[in-house]
C-alpha positions in Angstrom: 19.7 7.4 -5.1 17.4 8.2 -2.3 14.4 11.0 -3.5 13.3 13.4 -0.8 9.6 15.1 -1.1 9.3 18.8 0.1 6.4 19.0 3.2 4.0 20.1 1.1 4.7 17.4 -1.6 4.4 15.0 1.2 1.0 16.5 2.1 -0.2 16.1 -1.0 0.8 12.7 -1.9 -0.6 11.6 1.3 -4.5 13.5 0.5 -4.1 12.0 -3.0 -2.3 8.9 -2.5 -2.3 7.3 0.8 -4.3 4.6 0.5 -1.8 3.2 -2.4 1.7 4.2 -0.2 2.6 0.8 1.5 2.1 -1.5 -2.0 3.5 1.4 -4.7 6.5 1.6 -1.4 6.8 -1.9 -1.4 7.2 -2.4 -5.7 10.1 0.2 -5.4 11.8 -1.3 -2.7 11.9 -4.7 -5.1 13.1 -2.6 -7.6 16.9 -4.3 -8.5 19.6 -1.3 -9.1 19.2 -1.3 -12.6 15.5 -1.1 -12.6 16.0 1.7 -10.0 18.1 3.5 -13.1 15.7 3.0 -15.6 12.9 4.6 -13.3 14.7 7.2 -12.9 15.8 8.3 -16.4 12.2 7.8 -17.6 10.9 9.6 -14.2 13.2 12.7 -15.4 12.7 12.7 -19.2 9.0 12.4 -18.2 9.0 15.6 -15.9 11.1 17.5 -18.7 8.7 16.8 -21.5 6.0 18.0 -18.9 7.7 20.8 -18.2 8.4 22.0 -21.8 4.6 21.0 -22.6 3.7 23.7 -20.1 5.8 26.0 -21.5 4.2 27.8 -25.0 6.3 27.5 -28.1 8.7 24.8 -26.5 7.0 21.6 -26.7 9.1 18.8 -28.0 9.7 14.7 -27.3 13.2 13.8 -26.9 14.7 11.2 -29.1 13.4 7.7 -28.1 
């Protein structure tokens, strides 16, 4: 799975996090494929319960 920032993501990672980009780039690159997985799943429940949290009357956590 290879993720793909938009150029204005990419801006504004780089303003907010550049100084941390080789280190945080070089932990994922380690990451073994199932470690990859298990990034990914929490990356995307994480952004849903985000997303529901900003949206009134729908806040919920999923089921652990």
């Amino acid at each position: 799975m290879v993720l793909v920032p938009t150029v204005a993501a990419s801006e504004d990672l780089a303003r907010a996090y550049g100084h941390i980009h080789t280190p945080v780039t070089a932990v994922i690159d380690e990451l073994s494929d199932d470690e990859a997985a298990v990034v990914g799943r929490f990356a995307a429940r994480l952004a849903d319960a985000l997303r529901r949290e900003n949206t009134p009357g729908t806040a919920t956590l999923p089921p652990v």
